[in-house]
C-alpha positions, 0 to 999 in steps of 0.5 A: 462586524461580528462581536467575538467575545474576549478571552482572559488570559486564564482561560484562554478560551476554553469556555468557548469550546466547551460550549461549541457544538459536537458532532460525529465523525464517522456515521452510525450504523442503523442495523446490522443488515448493513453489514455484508455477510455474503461470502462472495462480498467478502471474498471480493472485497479481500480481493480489491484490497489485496490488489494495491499492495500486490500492484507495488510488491509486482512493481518492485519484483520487476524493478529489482530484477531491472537492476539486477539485470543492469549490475550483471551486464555492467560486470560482464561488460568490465570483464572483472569477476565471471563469480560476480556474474554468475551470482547477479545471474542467479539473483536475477533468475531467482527475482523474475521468479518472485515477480512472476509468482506476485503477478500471478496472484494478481492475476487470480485475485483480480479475476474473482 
């Protein structure tokens, strides 16, 4: 069985971590080659990091039109407020509207 060494109260081991051994979290780079400067590299690598907010941002355009939807149709339904309706109809237009703009950027990025 390993012998560890015991820890007095007033250092509460800190000897030994000043003692372990250090390393480097993230690798160096060797040369500045490494970096790509080529414009279509770069422009690929903004597309793929645009793309997962784009894909949430179409997610919640759509959901929001859905819910939209639903509120307007439950107000017809009830036959309360016609104002009402024409207002959550007009939401509706106005958010089918921004998700088809956010799918269309998608569409553009994903294809460069």
């Amino acid at each position: 069985m390993p012998q560890f060494p015991t820890k007095d109260h007033a250092n509460c081991g800190m000897d030994e971590l000043a003692r372990a051994a250090t390393f480097d979290v993230l690798p160096k780079p060797t040369s500045r080659a490494s970096i790509a400067h080529d414009p279509a590299t770069v422009r690929a690598n903004r597309a793929k990091a645009m793309q997962t907010p784009l894909k949430y941002l179409t997610l919640l355009a759509v959901l929001a039109v859905f819910l939209v939807l639903l509120a307007g149709l439950w107000n017809m339904m009830r036959g309360t407020s016609p104002n009402l309706s024409q207002k959550l109809m007009r939401w509706r237009v106005g958010l089918q509207f921004l998700a088809i703009v956010i799918a269309m950027i998608m569409v553009y990025l994903l294809r460069s």
